[in-house]
VEXNU-769585 format. One record per residue (C-alpha): residue number from 1; residue in three letters; x, y, z negated. Coordinates in steps of 0.05 Angstrom, whole numbers, m for minus. Layout:
BEGIN
 num residuo     px     py     pz
 NUM     ALA      X      Y      Z
...
% end
This chain:
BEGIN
 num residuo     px     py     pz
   1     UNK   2640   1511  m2093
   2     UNK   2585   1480  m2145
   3     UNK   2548   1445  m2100
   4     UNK   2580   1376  m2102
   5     UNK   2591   1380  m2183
   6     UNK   2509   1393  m2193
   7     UNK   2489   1352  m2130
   8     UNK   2461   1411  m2099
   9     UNK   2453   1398  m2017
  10     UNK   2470   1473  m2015
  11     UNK   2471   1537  m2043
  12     UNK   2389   1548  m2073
  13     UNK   2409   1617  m2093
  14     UNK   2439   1649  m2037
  15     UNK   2416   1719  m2030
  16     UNK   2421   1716  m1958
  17     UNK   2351   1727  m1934
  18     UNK   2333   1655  m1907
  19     UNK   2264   1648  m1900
  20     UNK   2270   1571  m1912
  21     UNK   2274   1592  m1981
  22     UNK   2216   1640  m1978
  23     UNK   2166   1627  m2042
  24     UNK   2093   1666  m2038
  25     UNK   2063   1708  m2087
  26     UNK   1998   1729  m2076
  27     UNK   2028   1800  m2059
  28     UNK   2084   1761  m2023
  29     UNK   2023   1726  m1970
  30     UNK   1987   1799  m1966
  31     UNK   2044   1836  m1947
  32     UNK   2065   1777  m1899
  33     UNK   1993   1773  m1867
  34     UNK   1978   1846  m1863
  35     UNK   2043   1848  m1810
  36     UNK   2033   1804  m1770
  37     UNK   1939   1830  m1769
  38     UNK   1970   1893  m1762
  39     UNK   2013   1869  m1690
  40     UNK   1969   1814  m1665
  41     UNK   1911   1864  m1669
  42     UNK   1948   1925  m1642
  43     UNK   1928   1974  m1710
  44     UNK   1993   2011  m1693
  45     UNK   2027   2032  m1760
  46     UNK   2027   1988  m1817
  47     UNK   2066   2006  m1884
  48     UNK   2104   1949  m1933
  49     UNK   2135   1970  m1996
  50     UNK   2172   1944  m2045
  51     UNK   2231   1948  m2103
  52     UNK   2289   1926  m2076
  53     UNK   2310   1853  m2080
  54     UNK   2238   1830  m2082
  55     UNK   2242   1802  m2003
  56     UNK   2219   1837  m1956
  57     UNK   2268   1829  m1907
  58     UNK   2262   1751  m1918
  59     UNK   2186   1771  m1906
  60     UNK   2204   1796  m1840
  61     UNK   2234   1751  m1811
  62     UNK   2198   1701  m1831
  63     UNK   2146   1743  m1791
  64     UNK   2192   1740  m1731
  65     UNK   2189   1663  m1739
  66     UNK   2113   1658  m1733
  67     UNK   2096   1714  m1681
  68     UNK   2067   1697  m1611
  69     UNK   2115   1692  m1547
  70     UNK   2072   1748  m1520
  71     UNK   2103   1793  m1580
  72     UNK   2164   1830  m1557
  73     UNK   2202   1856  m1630
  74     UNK   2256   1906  m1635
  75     UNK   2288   1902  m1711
  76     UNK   2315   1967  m1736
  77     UNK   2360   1963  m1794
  78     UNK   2398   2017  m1794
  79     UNK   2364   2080  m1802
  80     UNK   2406   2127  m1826
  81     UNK   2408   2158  m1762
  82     UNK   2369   2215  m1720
  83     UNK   2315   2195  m1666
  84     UNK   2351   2196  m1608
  85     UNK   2395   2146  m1622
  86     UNK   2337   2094  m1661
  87     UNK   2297   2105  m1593
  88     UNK   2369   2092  m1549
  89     UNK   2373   2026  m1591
  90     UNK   2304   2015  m1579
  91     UNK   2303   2016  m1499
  92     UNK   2382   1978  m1506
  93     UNK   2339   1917  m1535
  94     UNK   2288   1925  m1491
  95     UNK   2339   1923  m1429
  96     UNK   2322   1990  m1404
  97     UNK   2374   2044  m1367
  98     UNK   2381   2099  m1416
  99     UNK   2452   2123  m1384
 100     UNK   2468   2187  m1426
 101     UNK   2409   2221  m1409
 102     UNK   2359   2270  m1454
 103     UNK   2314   2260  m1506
 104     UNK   2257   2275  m1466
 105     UNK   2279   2229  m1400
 106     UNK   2293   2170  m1466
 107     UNK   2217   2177  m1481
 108     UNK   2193   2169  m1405
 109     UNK   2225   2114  m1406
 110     UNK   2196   2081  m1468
 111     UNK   2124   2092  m1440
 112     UNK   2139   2075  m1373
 113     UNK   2162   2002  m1403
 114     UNK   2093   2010  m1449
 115     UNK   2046   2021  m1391
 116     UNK   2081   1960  m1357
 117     UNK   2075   1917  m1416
 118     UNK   1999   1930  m1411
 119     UNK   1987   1907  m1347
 120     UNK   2017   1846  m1372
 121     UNK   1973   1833  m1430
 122     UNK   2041   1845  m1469
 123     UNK   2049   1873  m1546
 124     UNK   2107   1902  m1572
 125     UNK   2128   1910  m1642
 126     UNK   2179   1956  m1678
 127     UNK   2201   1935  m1747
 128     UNK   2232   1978  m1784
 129     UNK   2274   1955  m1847
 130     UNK   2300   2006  m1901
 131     UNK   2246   2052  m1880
 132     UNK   2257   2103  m1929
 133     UNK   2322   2123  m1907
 134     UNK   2285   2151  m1836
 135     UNK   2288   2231  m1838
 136     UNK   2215   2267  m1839
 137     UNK   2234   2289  m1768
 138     UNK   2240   2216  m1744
 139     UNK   2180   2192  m1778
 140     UNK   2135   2243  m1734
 141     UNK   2167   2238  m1678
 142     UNK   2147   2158  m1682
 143     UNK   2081   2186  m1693
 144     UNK   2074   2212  m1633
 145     UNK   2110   2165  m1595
 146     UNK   2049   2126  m1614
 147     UNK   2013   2173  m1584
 148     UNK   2005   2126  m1519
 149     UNK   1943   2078  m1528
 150     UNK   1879   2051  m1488
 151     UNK   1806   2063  m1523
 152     UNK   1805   2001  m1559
 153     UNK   1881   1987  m1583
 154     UNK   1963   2021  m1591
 155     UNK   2006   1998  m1538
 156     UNK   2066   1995  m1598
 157     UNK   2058   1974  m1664
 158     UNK   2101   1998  m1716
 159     UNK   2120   1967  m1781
 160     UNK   2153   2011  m1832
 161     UNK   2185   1968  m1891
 162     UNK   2223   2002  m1955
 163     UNK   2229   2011  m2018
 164     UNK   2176   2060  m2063
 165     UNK   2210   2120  m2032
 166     UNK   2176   2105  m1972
 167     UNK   2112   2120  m2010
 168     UNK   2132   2178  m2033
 169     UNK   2158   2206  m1961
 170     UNK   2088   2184  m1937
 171     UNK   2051   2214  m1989
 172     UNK   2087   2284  m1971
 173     UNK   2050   2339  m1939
 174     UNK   2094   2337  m1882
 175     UNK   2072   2269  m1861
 176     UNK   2001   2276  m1873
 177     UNK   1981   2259  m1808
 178     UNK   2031   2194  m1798
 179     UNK   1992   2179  m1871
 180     UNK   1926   2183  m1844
 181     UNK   1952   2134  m1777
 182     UNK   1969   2073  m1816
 183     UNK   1922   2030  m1810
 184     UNK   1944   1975  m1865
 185     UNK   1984   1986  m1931
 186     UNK   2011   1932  m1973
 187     UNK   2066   1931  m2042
 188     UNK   2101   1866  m2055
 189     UNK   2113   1873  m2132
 190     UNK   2162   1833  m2175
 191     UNK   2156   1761  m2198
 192     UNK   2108   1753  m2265
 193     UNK   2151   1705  m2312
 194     UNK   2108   1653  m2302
 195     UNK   2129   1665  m2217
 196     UNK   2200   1671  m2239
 197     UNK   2201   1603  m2273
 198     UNK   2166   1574  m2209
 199     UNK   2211   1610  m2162
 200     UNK   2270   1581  m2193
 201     UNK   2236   1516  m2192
 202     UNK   2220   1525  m2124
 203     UNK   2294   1544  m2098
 204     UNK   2322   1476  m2130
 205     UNK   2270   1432  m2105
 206     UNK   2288   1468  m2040
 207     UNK   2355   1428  m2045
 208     UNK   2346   1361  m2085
 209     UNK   2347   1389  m2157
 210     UNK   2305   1417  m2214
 211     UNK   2305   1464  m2270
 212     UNK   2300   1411  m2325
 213     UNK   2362   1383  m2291
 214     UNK   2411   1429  m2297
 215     UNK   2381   1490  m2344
 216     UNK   2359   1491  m2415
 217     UNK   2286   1516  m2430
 218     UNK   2325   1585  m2468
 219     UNK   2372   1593  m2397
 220     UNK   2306   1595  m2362
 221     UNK   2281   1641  m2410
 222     UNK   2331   1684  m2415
 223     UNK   2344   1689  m2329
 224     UNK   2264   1706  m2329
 225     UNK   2276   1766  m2388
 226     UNK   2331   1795  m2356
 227     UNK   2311   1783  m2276
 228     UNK   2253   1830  m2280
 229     UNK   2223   1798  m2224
 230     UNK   2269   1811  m2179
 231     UNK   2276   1745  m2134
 232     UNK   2352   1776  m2118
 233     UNK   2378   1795  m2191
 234     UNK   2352   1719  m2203
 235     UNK   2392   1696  m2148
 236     UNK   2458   1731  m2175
 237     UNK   2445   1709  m2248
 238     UNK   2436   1638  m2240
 239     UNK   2495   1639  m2177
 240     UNK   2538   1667  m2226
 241     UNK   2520   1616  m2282
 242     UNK   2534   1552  m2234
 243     UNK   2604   1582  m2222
 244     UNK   2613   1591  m2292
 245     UNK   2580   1526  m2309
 246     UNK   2627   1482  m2264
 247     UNK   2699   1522  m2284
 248     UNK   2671   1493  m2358
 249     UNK   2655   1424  m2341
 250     UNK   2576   1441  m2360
 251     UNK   2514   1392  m2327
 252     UNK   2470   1434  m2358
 253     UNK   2469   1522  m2359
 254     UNK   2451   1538  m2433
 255     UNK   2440   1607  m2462
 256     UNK   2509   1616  m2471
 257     UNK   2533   1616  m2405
 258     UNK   2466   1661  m2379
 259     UNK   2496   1711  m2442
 260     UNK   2566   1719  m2401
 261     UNK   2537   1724  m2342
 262     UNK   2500   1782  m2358
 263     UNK   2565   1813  m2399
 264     UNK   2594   1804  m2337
 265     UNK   2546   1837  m2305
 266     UNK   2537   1895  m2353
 267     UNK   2474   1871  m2371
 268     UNK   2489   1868  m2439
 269     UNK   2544   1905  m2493
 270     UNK   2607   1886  m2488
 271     UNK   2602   1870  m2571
 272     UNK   2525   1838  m2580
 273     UNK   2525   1764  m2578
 274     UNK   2458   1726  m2567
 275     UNK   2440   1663  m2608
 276     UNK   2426   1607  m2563
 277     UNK   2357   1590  m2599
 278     UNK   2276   1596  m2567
 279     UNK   2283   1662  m2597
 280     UNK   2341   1682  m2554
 281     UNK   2330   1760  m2562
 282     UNK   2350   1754  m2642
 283     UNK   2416   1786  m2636
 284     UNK   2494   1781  m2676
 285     UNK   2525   1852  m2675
 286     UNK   2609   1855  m2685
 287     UNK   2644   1919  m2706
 288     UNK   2696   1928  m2743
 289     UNK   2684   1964  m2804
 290     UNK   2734   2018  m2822
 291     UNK   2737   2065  m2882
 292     UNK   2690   2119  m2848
 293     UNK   2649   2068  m2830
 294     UNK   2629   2038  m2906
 295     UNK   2630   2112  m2936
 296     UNK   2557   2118  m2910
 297     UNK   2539   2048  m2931
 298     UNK   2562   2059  m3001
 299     UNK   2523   2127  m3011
 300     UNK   2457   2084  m2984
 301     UNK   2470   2028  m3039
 302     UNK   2482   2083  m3096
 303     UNK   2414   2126  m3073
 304     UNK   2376   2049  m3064
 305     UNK   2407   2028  m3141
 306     UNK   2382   2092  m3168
 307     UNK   2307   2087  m3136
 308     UNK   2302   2011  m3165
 309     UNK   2319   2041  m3233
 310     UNK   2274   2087  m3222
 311     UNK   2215   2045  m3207
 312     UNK   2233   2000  m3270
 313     UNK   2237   2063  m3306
 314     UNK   2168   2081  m3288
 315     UNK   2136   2013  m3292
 316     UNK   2156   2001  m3360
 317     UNK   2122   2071  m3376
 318     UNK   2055   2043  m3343
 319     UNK   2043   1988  m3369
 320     UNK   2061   2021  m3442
 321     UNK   1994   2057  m3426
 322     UNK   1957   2014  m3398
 323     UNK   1965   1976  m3468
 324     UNK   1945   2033  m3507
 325     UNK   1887   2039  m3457
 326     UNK   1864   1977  m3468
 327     UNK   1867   1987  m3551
 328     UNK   1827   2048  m3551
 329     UNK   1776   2017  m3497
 330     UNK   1698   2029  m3531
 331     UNK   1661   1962  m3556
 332     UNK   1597   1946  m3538
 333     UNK   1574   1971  m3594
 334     UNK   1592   2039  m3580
 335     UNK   1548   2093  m3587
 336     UNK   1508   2107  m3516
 337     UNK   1527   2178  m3515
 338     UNK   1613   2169  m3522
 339     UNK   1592   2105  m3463
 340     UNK   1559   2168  m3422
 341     UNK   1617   2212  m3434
 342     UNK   1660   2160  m3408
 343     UNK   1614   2154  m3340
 344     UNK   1646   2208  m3306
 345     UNK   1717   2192  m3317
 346     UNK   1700   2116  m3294
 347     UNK   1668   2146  m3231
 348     UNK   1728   2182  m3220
 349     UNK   1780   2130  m3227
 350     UNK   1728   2091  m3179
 351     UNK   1736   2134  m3127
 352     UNK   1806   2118  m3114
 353     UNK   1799   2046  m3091
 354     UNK   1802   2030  m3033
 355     UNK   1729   2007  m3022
 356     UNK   1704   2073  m3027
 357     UNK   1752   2100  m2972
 358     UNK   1723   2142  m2919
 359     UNK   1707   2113  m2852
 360     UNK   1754   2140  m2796
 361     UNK   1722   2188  m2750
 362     UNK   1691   2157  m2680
 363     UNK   1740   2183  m2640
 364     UNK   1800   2141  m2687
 365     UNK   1763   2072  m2674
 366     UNK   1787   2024  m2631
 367     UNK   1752   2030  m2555
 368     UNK   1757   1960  m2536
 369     UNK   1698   1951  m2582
 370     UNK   1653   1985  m2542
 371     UNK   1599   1941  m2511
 372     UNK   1574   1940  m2440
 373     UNK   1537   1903  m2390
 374     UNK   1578   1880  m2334
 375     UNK   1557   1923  m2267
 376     UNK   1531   1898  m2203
 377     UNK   1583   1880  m2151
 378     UNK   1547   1927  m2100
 379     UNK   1499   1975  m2091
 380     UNK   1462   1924  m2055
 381     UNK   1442   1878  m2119
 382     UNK   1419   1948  m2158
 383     UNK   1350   1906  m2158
 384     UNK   1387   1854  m2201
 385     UNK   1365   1841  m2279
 386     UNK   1400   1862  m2330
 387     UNK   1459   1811  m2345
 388     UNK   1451   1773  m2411
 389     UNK   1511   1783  m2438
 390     UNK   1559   1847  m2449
 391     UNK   1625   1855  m2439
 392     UNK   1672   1890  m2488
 393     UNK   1713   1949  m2453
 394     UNK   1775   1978  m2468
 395     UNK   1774   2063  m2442
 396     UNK   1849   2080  m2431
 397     UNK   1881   2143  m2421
 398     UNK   1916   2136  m2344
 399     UNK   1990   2143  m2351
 400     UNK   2032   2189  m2289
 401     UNK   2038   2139  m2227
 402     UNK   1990   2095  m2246
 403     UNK   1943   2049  m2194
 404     UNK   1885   1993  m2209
 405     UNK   1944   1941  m2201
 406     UNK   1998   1965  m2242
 407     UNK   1930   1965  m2294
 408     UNK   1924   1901  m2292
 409     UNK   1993   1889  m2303
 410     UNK   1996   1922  m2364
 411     UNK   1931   1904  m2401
 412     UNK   1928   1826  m2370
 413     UNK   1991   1817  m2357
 414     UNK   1964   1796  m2290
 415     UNK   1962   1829  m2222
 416     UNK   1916   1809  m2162
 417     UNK   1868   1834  m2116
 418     UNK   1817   1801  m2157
 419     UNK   1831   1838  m2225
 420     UNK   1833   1902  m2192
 421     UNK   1765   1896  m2163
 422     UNK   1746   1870  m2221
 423     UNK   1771   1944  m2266
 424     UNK   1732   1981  m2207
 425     UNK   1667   1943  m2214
 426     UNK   1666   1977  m2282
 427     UNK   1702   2051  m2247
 428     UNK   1652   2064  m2202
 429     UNK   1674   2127  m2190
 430     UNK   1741   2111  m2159
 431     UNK   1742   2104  m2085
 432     UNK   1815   2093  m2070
 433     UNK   1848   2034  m2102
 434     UNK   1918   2065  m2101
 435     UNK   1908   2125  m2124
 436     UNK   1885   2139  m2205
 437     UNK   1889   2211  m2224
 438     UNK   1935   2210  m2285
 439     UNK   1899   2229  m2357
 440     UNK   1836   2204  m2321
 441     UNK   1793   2165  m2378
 442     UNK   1783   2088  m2345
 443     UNK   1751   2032  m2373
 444     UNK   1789   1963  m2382
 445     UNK   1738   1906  m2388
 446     UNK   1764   1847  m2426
 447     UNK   1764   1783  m2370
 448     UNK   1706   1737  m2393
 449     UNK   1668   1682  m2353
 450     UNK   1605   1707  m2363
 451     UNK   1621   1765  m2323
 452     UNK   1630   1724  m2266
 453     UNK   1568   1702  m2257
 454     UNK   1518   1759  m2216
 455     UNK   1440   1743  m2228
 456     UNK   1398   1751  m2159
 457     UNK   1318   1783  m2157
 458     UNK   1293   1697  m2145
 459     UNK   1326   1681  m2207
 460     UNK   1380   1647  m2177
 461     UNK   1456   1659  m2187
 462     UNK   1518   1670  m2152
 463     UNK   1596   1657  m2178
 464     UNK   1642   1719  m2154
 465     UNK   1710   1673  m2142
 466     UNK   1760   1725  m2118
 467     UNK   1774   1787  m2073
 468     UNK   1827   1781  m2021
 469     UNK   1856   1830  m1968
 470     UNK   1844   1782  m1910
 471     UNK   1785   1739  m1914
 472     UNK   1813   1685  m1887
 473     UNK   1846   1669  m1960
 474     UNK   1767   1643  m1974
 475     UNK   1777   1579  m1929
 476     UNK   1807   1538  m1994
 477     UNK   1734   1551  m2018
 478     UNK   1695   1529  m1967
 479     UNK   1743   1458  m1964
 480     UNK   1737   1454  m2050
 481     UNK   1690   1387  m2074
 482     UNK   1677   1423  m2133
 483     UNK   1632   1475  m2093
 484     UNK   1601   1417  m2049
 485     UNK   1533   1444  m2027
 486     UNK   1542   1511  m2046
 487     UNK   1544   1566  m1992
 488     UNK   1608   1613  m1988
 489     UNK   1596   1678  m1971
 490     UNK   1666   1732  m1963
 491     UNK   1633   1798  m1958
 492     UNK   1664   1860  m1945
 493     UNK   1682   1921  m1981
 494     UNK   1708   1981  m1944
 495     UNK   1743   2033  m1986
 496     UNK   1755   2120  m1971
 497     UNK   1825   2103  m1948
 498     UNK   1799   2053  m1891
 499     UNK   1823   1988  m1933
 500     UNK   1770   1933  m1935
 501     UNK   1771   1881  m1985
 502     UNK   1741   1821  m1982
 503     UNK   1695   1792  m2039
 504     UNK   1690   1710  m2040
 505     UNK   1619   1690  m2063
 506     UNK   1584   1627  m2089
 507     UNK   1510   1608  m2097
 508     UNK   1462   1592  m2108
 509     UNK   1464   1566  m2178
 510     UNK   1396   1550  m2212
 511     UNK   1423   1570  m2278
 512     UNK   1474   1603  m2315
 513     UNK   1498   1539  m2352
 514     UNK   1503   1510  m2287
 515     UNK   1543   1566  m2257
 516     UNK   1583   1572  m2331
 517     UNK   1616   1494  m2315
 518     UNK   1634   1514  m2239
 519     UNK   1671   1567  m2270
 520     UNK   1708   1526  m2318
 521     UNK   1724   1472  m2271
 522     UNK   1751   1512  m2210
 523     UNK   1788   1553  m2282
 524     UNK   1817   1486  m2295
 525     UNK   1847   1473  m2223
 526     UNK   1872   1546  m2222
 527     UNK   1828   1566  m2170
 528     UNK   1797   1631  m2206
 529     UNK   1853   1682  m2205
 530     UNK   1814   1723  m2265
 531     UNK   1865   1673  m2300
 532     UNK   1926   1645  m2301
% end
């Protein structure tokens, strides 16, 4: 195909799900560890979601590349099907006589193998792809088919992966009680742009190319815009754009050839040409003009010739008397009592400028002026003193659907673990992290340094560095020169929903300036994901 003409060792944007290709996002990792926590320590159901395209069947099996030989896995990908015949499939893979017996002899069977498994210190893992499809009748009966388990762990673990309509399933009253059994919950969301420009990156390094090499900076641009940050619409666009790059003879994809692609691909009208300049979304429009068609334009010229005249008209008349005005204007040496009967009219026209506007009510002004001191991390540092600086916060209105993440999304155009805690340090009040009731008032701190830093009682300090889902994402700390001699501490935070979070620590500091330049050097290496 395009290979050979670009020098390409193979195909970087197949949308085959190789996991050679796989690139991590922080949701990417969380979703990936939380699978294989969730098996390895027997938690029984664990839920991934995500749109589709983002890869989370790539996810899995990479996860079937890194999983223990004492891990037995049946993939289910196909799920448009009752219960019976997943749990037939099931014991097929698992090499046990099913015959064309019952539903109830089918289940016997699957906890006979169970019971057996345990005696050999075995595990056994059922992934579940396209999750959402599953009726509500399978879903509980898979609840209690997980019904068999020891005091301490599940003898099957369960991984459900889909799209957001698994949520939504899970979220139902009929499944309340699978809801309450899953023991880890993760969401893989799409690429930022600044991801999508690494990702593509990323997939031509993968085979002995670049994106300098062969696309412009507005290609790029324009593949990130229109992608969405979905790792498999990015894999179609810039397929599509090598094909159509090496029929034309082109070394290089320009925004041109990104345009037809996405005409192509319905993406855009049929009749709206792009300009291929850094401002790609400024926009040509072609139609051809017919009769019908200039009879409006004509009546807006005739009504747009008439207002000009009219404004001329009604200059001309102004500044007639603001001449006469200024001829009939008293001298100083006007009499003081025509000078006082020409107060009131002056104090009149004076009230018309704009300086002497009214203020707009409290509730008009901007929030995000509002000053506050930046919380305590816990209820644990309550003996803290008051932080020297304030922070100014932003109280939103919560829009239908909306969690701590997607918050972040929208007001930093960031989304991490980090951030959210952050937005619930100063939303004490919420105690689930995906859940924000919608009209709720919630405050949006602006991201500042300062706030990092969290005074102790012996006038020491400590730097907050991140929150993760696993705490084993704190180890790049602990390894980092910059925090040589400081001690790391990940300490967890356990939420209404059973999530824990882990908060990454660093003291002690003997001052804030000295804590202020840790900050700004691990900023500087991107090790502070408060920023990009």
């Amino acid at each position: 195909m395009y290979n050979d003409f670009y020098g390409f060792s193979e195909q970087p944007f197949n949308v085959t799900p190789n996991p050679r290709f796989l690139f991590y996002t922080e949701s990417h990792r969380e979703a990936l560890a939380s699978m294989a926590y969730g098996i390895n320590e027997r938690k029984g159901f664990v839920s991934i979601t995500g749109e589709t395209g983002t890869g989370k069947t790539t996810l899995i099996r990479q996860l079937l590349d890194e999983l223990d030989s004492n891990v037995k896995v049946v993939f289910i990908s196909q799920t448009k099907v009752t219960f019976e015949q997943l749990l037939r499939g099931v014991l097929h893979e698992l090499e046990m006589p099913i015959g064309y017996q019952d539903k109830s002899f089918l289940i016997r069977q699957f906890n006979h193998y169970l019971i057996e498994r345990l005696g050999q210190d075995k595990n056994l893992a059922i992934i579940i792809d396209e999750a959402q499809n599953l009726s509500i009748e399978a879903m509980e009966d898979f609840r209690l088919l997980s019904n068999l388990e020891t005091a301490t762990s599940k003898l099957v673990q369960i991984i459900l992966v889909g799209q957001p309509e698994l949520e939504d399933k899970l979220n139902s009253n009929e499944l309340r009680q699978l809801k309450q059994r899953i023991a880890v919950r993760r969401r893989i969301l799409p690429l930022r742009e600044e991801d999508c420009r690494r990702y593509i990156e990323h997939r031509l390094k993968m085979v002995g190319s670049s994106a300098s090499q062969v696309f412009t900076p507005e290609a790029v641009s324009m593949i990130c815009h229109y992608g969405k940050g979905i790792p498999r619409v990015i894999n179609i666009l810039c397929d599509n754009a090598f094909l159509i790059g090496r029929d034309r003879g082109k070394k290089k994809i320009n925004a041109l050839i990104i345009q037809e692609v996405l005409r192509h691909m319905e993406a855009l009208p049929e009749r709206e040409l792009t300009v291929e300049d850094p401002g790609y979304k400024k926009r040509i429009r072609t139609k051809s003009l017919r009769l019908k068609d200039l009879l409006p334009r004509f009546s807006y010229v005739t009504i747009a010739l008439f207002c000009l005249a009219l404004v001329i008209l009604l200059g001309s008349e102004y500044l007639l008397n603001m001449k006469k005005n200024l001829e009939l204007k008293p001298s100083a040496q006007q009499p003081a009592d025509e000078q006082k009967a020409a107060a009131p009219a002056a104090e009149s026209e004076s009230s018309l400028t704009p300086a002497a506007a009214p203020t707009p009510a409290a509730e008009e002004r901007p929030a995000d002026l509002k000053p506050i001191s930046p919380p305590p991390l816990s209820p644990a540092t309550q003996t803290q003193p008051k932080p020297e600086v304030e922070i100014r916060v932003n109280t939103v209105i919560v829009e239908e659907n909306a969690t701590i993440r997607s918050l972040a999304q929208k007001y930093y155009d960031l989304s991490n673990t980090t951030l959210a805690d952050y937005i619930l340090r100063f939303n004490p009040e919420i105690t689930n992290p995906d859940l924000v009731k919608a009209n709720e008032k919630i405050n949006i701190p602006e991201v500042a340094e300062e706030a990092l830093i969290i005074q102790d009682p012996d006038d020491t300090y400590k730097v907050h560095l991140a929150t993760f889902l696993q705490p084993e994402f704190a180890e790049k700390y602990k390894n980092e020169p910059i925090l040589q001699g400081k001690k790391i501490e990940v300490i967890p935070r356990k939420f209404s929903t059973g999530q824990t979070w882990y908060r990454v620590m660093a003291g002690q500091f003997s001052s804030r300036e000295e804590s202020l330049k840790t900050i700004q050097a691990l900023k500087g290496k991107g090790l502070l994901p408060y920023f990009r």
